[in-house]
mmCIF file of the C-alpha atoms, coordinates in Angstrom:
data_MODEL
# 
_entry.id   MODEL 
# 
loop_
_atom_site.group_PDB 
_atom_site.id 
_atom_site.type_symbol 
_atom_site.label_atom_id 
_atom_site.label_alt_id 
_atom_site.label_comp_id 
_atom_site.label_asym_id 
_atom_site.label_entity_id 
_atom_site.label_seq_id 
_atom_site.pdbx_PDB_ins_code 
_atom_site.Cartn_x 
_atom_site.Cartn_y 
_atom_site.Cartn_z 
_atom_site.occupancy 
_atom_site.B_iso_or_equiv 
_atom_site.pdbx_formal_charge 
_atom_site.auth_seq_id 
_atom_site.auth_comp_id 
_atom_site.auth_asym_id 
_atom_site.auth_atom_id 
_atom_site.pdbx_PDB_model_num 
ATOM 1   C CA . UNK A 1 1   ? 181.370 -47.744 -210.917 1.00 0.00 ? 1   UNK A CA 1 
ATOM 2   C CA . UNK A 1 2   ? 177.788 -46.807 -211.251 1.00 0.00 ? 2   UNK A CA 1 
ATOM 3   C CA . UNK A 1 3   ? 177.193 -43.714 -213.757 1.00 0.00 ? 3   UNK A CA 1 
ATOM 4   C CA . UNK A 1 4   ? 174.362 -40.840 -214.150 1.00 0.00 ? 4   UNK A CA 1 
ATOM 5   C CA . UNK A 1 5   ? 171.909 -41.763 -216.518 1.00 0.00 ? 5   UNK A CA 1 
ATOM 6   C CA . UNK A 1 6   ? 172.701 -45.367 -216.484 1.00 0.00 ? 6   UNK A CA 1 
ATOM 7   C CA . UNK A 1 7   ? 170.892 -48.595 -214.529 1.00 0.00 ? 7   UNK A CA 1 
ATOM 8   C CA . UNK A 1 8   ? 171.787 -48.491 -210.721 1.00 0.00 ? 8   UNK A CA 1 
ATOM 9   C CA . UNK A 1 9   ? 173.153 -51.093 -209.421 1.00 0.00 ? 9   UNK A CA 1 
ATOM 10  C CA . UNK A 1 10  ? 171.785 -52.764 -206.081 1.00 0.00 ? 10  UNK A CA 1 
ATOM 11  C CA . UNK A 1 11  ? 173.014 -51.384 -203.017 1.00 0.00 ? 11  UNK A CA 1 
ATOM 12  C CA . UNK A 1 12  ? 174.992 -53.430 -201.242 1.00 0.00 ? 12  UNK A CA 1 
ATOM 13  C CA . UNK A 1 13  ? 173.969 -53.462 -197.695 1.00 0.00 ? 13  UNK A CA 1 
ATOM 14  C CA . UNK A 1 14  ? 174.897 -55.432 -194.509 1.00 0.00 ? 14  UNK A CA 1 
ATOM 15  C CA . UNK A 1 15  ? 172.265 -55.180 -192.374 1.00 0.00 ? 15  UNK A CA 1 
ATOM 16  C CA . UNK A 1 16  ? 168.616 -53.294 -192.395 1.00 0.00 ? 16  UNK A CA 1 
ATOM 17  C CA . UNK A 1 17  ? 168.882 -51.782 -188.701 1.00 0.00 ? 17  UNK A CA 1 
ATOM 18  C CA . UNK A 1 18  ? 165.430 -50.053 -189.070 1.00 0.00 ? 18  UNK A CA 1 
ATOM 19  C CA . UNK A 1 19  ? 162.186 -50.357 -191.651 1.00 0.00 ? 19  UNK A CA 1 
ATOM 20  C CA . UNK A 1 20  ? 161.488 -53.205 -194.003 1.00 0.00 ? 20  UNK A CA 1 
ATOM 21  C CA . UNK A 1 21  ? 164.420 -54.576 -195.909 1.00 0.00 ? 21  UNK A CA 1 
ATOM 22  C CA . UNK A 1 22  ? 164.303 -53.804 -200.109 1.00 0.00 ? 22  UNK A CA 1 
ATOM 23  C CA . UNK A 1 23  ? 166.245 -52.925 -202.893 1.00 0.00 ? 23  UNK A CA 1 
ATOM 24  C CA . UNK A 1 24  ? 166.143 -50.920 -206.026 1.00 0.00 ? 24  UNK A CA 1 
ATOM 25  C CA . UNK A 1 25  ? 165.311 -53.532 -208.276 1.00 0.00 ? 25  UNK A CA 1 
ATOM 26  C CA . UNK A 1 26  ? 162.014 -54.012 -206.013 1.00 0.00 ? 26  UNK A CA 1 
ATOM 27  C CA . UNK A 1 27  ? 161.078 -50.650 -206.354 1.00 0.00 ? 27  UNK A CA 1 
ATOM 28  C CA . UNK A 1 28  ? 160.244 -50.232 -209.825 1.00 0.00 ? 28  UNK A CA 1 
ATOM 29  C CA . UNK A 1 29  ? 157.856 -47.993 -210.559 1.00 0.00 ? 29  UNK A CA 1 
ATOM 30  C CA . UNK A 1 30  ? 158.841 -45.888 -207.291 1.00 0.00 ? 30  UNK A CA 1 
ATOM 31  C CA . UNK A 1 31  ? 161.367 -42.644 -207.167 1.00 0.00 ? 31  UNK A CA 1 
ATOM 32  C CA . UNK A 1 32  ? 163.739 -43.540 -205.070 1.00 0.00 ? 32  UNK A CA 1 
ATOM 33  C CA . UNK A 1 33  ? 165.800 -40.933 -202.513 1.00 0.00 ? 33  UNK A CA 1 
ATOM 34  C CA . UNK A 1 34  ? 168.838 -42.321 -200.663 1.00 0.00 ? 34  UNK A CA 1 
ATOM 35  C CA . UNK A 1 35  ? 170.757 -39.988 -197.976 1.00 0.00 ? 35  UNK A CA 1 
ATOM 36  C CA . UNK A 1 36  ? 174.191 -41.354 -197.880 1.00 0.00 ? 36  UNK A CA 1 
ATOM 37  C CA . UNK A 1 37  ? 175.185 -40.825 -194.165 1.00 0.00 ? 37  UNK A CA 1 
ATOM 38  C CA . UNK A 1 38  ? 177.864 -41.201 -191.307 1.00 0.00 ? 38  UNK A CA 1 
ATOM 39  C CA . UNK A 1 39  ? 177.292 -41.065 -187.620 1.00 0.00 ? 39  UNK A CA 1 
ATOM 40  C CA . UNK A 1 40  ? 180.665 -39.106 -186.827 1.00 0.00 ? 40  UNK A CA 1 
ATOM 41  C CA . UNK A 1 41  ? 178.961 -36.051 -189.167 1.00 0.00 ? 41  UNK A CA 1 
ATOM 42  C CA . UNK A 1 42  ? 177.535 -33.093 -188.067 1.00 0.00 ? 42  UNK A CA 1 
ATOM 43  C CA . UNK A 1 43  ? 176.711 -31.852 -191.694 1.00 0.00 ? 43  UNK A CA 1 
ATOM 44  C CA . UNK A 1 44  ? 174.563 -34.755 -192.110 1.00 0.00 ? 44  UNK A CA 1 
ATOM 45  C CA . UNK A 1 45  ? 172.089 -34.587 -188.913 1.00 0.00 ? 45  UNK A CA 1 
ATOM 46  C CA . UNK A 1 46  ? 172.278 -30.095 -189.029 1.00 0.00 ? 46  UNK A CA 1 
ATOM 47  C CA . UNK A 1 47  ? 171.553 -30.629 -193.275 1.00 0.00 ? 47  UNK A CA 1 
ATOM 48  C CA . UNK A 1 48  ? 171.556 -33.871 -194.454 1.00 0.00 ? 48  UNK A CA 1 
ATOM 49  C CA . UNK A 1 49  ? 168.693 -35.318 -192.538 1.00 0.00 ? 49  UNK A CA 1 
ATOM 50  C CA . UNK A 1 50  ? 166.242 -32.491 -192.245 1.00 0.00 ? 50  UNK A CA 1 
ATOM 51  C CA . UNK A 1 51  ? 166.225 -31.989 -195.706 1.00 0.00 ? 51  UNK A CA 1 
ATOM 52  C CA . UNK A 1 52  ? 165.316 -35.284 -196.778 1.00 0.00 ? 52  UNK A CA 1 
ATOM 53  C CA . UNK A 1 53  ? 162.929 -35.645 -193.886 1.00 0.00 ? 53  UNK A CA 1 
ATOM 54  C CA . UNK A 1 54  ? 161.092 -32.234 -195.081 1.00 0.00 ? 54  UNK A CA 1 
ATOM 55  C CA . UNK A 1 55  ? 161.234 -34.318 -198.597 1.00 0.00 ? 55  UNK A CA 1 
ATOM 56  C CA . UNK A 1 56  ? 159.893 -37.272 -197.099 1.00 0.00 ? 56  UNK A CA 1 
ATOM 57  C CA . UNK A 1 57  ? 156.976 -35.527 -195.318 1.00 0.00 ? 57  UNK A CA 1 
ATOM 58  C CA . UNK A 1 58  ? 156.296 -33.148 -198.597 1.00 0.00 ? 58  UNK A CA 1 
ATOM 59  C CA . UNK A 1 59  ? 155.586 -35.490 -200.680 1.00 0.00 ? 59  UNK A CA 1 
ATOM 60  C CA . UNK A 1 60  ? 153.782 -38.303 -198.712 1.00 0.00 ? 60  UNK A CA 1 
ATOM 61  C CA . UNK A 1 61  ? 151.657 -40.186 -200.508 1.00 0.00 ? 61  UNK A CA 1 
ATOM 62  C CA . UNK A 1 62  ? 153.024 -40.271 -203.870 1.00 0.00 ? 62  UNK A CA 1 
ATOM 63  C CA . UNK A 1 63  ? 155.229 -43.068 -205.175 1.00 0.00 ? 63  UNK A CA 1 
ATOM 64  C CA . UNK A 1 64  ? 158.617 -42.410 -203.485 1.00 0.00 ? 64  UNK A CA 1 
ATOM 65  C CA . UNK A 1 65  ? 160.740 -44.181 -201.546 1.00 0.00 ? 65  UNK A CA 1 
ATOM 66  C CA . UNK A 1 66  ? 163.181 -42.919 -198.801 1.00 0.00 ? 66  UNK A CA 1 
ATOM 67  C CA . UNK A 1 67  ? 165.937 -44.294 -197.220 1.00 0.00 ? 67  UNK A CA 1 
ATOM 68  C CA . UNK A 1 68  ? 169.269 -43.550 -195.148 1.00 0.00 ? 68  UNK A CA 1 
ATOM 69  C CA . UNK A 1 69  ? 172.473 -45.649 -195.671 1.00 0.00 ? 69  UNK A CA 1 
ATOM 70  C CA . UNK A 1 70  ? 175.001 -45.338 -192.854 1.00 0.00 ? 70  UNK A CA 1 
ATOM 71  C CA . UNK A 1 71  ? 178.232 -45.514 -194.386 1.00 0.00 ? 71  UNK A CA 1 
ATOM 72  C CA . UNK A 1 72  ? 182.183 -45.955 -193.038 1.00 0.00 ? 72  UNK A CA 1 
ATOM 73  C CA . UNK A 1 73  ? 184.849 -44.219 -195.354 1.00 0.00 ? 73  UNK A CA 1 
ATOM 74  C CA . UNK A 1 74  ? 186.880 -42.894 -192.184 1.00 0.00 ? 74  UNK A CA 1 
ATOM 75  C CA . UNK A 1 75  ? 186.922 -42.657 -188.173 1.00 0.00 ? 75  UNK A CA 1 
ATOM 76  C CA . UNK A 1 76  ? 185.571 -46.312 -188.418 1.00 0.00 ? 76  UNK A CA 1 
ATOM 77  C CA . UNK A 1 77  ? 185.808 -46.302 -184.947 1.00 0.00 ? 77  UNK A CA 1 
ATOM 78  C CA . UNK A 1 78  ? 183.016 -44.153 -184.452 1.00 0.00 ? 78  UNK A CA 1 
ATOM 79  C CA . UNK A 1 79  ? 181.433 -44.739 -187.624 1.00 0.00 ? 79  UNK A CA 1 
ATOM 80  C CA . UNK A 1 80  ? 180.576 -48.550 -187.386 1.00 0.00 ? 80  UNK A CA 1 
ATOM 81  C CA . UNK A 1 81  ? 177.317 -50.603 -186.902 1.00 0.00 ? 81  UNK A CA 1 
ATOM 82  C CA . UNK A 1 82  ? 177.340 -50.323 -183.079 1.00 0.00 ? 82  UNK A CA 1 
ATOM 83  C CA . UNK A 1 83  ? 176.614 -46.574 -183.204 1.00 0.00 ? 83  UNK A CA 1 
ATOM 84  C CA . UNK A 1 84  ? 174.255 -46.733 -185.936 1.00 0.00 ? 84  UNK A CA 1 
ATOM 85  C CA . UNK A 1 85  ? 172.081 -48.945 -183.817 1.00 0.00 ? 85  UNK A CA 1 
ATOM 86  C CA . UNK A 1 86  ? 172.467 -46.649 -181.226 1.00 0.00 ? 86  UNK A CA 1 
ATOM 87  C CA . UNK A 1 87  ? 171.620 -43.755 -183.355 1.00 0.00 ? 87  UNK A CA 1 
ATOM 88  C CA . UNK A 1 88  ? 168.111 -45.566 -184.602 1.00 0.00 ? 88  UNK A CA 1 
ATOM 89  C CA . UNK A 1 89  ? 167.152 -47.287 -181.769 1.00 0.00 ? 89  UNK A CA 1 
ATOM 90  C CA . UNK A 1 90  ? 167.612 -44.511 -178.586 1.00 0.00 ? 90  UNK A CA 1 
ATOM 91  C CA . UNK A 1 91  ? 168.848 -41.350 -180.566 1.00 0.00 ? 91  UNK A CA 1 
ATOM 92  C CA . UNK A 1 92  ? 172.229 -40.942 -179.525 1.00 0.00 ? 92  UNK A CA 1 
ATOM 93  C CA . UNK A 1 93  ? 174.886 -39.463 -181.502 1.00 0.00 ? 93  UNK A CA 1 
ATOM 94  C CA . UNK A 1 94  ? 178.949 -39.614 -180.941 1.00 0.00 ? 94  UNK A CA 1 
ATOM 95  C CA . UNK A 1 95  ? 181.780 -38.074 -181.629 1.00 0.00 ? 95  UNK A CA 1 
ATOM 96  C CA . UNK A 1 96  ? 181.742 -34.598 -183.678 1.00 0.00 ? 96  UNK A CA 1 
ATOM 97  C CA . UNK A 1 97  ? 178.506 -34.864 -183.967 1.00 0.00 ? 97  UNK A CA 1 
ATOM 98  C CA . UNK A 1 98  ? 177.611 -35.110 -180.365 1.00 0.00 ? 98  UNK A CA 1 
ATOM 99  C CA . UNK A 1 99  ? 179.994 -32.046 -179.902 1.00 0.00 ? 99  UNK A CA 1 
ATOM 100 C CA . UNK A 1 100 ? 178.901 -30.059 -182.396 1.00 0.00 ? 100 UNK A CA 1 
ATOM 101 C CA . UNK A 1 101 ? 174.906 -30.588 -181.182 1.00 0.00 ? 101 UNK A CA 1 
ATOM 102 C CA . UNK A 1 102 ? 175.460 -30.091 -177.854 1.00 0.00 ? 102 UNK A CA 1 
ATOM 103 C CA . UNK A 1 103 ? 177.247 -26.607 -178.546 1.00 0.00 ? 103 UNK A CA 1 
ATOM 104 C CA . UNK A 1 104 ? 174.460 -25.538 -180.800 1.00 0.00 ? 104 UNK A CA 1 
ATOM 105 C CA . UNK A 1 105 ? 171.783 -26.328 -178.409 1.00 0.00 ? 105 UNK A CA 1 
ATOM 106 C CA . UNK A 1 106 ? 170.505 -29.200 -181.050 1.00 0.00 ? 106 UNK A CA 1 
ATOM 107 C CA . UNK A 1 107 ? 169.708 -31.784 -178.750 1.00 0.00 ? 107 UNK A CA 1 
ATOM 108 C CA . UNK A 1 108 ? 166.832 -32.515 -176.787 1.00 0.00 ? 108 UNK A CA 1 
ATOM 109 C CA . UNK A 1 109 ? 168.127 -34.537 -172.967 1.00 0.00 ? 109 UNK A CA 1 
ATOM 110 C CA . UNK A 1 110 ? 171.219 -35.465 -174.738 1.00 0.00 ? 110 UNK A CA 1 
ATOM 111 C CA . UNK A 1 111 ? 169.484 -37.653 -177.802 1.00 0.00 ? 111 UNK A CA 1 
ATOM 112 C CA . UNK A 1 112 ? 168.445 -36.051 -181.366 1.00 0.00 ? 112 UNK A CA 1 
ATOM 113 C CA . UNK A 1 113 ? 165.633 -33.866 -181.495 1.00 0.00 ? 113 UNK A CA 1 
ATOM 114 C CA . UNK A 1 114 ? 164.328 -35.363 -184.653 1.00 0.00 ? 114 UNK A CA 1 
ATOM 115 C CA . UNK A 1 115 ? 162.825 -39.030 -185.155 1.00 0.00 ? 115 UNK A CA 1 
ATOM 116 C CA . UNK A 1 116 ? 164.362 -40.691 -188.481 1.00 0.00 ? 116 UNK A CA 1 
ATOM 117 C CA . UNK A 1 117 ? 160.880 -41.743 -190.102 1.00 0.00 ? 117 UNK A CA 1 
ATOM 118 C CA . UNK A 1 118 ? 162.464 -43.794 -192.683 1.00 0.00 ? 118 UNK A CA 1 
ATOM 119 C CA . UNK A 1 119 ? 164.231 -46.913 -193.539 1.00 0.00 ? 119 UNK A CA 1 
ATOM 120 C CA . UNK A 1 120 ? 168.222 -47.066 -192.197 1.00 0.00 ? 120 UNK A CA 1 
ATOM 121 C CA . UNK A 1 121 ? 170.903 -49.211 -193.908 1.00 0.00 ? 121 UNK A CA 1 
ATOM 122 C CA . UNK A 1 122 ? 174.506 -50.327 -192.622 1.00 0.00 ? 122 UNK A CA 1 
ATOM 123 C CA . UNK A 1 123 ? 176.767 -50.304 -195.674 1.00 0.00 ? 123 UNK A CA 1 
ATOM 124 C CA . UNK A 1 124 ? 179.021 -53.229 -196.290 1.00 0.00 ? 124 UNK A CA 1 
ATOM 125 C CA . UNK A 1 125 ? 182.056 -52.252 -194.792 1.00 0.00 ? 125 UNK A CA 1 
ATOM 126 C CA . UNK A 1 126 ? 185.101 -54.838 -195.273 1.00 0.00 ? 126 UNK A CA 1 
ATOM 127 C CA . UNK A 1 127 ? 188.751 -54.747 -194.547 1.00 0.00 ? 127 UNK A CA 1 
ATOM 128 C CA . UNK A 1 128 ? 190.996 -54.190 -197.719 1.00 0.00 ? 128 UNK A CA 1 
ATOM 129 C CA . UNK A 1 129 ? 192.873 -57.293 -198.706 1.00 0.00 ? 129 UNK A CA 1 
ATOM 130 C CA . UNK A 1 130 ? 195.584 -57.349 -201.379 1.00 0.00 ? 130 UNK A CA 1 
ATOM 131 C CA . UNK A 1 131 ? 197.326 -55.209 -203.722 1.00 0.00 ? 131 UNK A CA 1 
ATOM 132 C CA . UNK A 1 132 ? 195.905 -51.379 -205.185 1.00 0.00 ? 132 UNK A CA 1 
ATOM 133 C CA . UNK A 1 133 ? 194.999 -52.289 -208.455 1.00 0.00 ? 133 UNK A CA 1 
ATOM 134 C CA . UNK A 1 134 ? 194.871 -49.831 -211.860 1.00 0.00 ? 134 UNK A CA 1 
ATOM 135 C CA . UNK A 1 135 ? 190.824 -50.092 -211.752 1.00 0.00 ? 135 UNK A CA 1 
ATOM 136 C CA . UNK A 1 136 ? 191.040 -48.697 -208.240 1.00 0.00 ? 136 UNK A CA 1 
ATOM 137 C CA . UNK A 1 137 ? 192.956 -46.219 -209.101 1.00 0.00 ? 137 UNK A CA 1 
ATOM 138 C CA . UNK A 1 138 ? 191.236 -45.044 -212.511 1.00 0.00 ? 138 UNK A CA 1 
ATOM 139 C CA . UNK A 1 139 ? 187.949 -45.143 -210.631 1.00 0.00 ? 139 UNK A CA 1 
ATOM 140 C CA . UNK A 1 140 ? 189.439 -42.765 -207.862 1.00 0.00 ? 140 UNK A CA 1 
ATOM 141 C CA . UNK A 1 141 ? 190.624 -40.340 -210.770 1.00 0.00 ? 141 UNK A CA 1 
ATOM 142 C CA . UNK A 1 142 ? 187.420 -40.416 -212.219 1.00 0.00 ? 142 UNK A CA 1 
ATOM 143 C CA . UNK A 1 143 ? 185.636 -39.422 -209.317 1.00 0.00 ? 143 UNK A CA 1 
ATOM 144 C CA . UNK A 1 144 ? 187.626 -36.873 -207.882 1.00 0.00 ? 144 UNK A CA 1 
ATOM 145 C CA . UNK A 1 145 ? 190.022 -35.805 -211.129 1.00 0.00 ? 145 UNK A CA 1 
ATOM 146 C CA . UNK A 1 146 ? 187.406 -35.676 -213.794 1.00 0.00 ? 146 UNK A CA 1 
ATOM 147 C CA . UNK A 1 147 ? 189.512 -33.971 -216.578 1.00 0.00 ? 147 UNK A CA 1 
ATOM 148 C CA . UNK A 1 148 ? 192.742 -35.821 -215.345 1.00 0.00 ? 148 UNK A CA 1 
ATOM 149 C CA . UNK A 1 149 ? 192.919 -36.572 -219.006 1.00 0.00 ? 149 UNK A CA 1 
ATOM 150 C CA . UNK A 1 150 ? 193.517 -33.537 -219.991 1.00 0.00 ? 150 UNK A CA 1 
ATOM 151 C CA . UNK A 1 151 ? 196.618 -32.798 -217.628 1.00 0.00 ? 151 UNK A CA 1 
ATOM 152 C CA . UNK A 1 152 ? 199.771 -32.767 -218.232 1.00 0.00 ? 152 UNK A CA 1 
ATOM 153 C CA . UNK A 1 153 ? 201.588 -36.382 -218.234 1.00 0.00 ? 153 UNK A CA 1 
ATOM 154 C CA . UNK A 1 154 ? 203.909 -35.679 -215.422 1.00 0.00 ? 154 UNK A CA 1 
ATOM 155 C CA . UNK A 1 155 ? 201.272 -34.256 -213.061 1.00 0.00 ? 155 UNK A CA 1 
ATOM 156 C CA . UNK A 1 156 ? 198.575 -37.406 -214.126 1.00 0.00 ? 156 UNK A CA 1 
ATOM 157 C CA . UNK A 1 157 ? 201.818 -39.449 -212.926 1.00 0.00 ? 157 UNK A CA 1 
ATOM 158 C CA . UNK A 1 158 ? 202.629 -37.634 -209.665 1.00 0.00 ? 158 UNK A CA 1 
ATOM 159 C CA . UNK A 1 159 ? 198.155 -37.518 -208.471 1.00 0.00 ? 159 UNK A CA 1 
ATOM 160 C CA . UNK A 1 160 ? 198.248 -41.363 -209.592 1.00 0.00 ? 160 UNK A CA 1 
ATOM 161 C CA . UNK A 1 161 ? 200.849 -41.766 -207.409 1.00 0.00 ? 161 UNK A CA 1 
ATOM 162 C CA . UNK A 1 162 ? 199.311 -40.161 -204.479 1.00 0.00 ? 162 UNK A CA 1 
ATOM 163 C CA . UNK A 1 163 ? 196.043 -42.109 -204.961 1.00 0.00 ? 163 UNK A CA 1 
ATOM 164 C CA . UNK A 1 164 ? 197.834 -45.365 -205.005 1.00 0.00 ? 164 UNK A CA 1 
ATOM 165 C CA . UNK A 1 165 ? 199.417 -44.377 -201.783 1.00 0.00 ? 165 UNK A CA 1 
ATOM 166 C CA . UNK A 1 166 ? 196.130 -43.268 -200.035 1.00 0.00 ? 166 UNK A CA 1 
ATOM 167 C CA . UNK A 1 167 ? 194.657 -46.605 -201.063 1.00 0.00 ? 167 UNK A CA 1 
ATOM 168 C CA . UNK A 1 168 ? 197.086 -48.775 -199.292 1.00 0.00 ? 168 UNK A CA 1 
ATOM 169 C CA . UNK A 1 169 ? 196.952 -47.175 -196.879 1.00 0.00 ? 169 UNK A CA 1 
ATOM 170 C CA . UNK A 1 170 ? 193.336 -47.306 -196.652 1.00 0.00 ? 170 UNK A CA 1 
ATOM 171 C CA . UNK A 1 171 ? 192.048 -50.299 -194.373 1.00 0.00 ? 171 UNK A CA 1 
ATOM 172 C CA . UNK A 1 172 ? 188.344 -50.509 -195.132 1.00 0.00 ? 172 UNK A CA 1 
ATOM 173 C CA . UNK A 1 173 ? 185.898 -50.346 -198.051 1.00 0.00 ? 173 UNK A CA 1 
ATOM 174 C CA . UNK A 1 174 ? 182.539 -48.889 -198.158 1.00 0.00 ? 174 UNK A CA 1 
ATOM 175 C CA . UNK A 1 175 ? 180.907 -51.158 -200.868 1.00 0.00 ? 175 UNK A CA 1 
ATOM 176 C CA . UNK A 1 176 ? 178.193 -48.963 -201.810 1.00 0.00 ? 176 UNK A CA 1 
ATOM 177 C CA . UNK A 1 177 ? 179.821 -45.502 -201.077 1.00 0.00 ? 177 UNK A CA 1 
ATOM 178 C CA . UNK A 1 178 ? 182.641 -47.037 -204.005 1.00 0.00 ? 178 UNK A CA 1 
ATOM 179 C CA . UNK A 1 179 ? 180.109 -48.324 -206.216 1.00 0.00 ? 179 UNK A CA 1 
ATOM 180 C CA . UNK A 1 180 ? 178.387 -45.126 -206.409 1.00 0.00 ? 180 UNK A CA 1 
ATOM 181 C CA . UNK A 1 181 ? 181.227 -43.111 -206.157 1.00 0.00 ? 181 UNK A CA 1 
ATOM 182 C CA . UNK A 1 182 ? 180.367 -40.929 -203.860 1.00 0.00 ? 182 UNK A CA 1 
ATOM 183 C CA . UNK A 1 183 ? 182.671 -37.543 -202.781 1.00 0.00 ? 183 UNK A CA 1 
ATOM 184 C CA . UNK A 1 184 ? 181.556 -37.464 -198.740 1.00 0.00 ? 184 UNK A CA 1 
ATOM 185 C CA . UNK A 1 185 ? 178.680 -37.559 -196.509 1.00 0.00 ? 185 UNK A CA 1 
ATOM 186 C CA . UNK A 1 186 ? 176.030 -35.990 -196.594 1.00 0.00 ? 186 UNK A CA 1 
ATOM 187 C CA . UNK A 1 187 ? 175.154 -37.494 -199.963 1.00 0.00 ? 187 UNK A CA 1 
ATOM 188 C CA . UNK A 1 188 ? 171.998 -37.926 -202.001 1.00 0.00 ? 188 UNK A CA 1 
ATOM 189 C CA . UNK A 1 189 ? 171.218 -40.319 -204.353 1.00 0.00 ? 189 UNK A CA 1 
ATOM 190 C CA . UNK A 1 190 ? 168.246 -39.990 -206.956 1.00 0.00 ? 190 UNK A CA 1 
ATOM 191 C CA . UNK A 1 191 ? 167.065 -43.191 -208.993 1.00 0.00 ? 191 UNK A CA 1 
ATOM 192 C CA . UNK A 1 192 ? 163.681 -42.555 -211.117 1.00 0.00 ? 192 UNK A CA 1 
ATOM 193 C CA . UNK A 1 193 ? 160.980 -45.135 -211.563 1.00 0.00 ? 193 UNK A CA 1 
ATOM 194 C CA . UNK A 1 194 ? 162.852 -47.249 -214.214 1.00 0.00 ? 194 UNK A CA 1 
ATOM 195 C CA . UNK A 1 195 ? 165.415 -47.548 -211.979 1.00 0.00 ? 195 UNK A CA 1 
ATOM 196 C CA . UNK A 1 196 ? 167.910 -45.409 -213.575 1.00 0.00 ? 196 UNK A CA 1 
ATOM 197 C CA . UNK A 1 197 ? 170.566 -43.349 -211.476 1.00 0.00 ? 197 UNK A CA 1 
ATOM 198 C CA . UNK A 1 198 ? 169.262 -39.531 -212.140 1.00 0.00 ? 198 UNK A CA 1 
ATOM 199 C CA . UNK A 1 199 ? 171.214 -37.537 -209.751 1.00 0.00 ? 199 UNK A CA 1 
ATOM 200 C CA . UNK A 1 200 ? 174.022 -37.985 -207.367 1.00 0.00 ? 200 UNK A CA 1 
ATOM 201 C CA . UNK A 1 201 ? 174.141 -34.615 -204.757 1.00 0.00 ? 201 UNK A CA 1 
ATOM 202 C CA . UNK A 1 202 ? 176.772 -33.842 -202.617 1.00 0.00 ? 202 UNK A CA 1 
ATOM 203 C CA . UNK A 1 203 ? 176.223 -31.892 -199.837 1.00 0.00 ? 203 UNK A CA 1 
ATOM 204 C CA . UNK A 1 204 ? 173.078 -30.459 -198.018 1.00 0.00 ? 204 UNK A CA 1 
ATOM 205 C CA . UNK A 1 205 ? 170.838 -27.330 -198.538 1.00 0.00 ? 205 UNK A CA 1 
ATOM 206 C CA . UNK A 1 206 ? 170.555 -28.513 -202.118 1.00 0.00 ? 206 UNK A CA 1 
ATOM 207 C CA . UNK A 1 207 ? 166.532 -27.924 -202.627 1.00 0.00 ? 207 UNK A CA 1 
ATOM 208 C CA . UNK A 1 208 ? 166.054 -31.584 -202.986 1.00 0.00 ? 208 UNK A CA 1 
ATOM 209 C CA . UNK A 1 209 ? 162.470 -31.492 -203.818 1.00 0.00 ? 209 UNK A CA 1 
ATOM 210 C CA . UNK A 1 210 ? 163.376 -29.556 -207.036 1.00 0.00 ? 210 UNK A CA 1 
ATOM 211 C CA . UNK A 1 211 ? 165.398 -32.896 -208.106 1.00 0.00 ? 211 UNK A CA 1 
ATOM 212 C CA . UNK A 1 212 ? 162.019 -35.504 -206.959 1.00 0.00 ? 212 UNK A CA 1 
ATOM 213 C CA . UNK A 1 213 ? 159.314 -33.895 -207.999 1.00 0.00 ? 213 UNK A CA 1 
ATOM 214 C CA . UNK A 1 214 ? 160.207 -33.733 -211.987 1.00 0.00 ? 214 UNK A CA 1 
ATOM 215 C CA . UNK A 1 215 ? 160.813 -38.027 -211.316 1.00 0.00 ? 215 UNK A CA 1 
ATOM 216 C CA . UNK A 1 216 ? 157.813 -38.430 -209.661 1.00 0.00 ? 216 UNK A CA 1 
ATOM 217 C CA . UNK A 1 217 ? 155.773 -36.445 -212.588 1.00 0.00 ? 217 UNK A CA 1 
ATOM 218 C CA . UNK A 1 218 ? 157.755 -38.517 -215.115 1.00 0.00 ? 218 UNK A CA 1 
# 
């Protein structure tokens, strides 16, 4: 499980549905800005992706690198490949998000108002195979219990027990949305020129240029 202020690892990527194909480690020497996505996600096209975009556009011409990573950690039947490509290639958005643009007058003839003017990645979703294991479940508590160690014993017993049960019943993995541990969509990942995970943002409305600019002066 990748860590702040440590080396970040590769992401781990199925498919390059728009833009030239890299990774981090091809990148040194660039800042590199990843918006963690899903297309069933109306936070991440009303915050997610103007933000970045504004970033994108701000700071054009310096050494920084922008990308979006579709990810899958629920409603995978909306949130899958198919839709992605439809997202990218003729604007069209589903589900909640569809709903919630239409209702808020976001959409321009039924497509996104907005071109995406960076490169788009399909995570590496895969169906779970086997038992829960303790790693899974430590990494879970990590993320989302950080001072679990500090609870009482019977309550660390009764959330691990929870957690285990979510997790089988759990039928994909997001490979790089559980290597980075992320908490949701919109997400933002920061990685400076060394290739070092900086930041990991949740959310949107976050004043992302505060968190690039300082990398890109580094």
């Amino acid at each position: 499980m990748s860590q702040v202020d440590q080396p970040a690892p590769n992401l781990d990527v199925a498919e390059w549905v728009q833009g030239e194909a890299s990774n981090i480690d091809h990148e040194r020497g660039n800042v590199i800005l990843i918006l963690v996505f899903q297309v069933n996600c109306p936070g991440c096209f009303v915050g997610g992706f103007p933000e970045v975009i504004e970033v994108h556009q701000k700071f054009r011409g310096r050494p920084l690198k922008v990308w979006g990573l579709a990810t899958a950690f629920e409603d995978h039947s909306l949130n899958n490949l198919e839709n992605v490509k439809r997202l990218v290639h003729r604007g069209e958005v589903v589900g909640a998000t569809l709903s919630y643009l239409q209702q808020a007058n976001l959409l321009q003839a039924g497509r996104l108002s907005f071109p995406i003017p960076f490169p788009i990645a399909w995570d590496r979703v895969v169906k779970r195979e086997g038992e829960v294991t303790a790693e899974e479940i430590e990494n879970f508590l990590v993320r989302d219990f950080p001072n679990h160690e500090a609870m009482p014993g019977h309550m660390v017993n009764q959330v691990k027990s929870q957690v285990k049960n979510y997790l089988a019943r759990k039928q994909y993995d997001a490979k790089t949305f559980d290597q980075y541990a992320l908490q949701g969509t919109p997400s933002s990942i920061l990685i400076d020129k060394q290739g070092i995970l900086r930041h990991k943002l949740f959310g949107s409305s976050l004043r992302l240029d505060g968190y690039v600019e300082p990398l890109l002066d580094e």
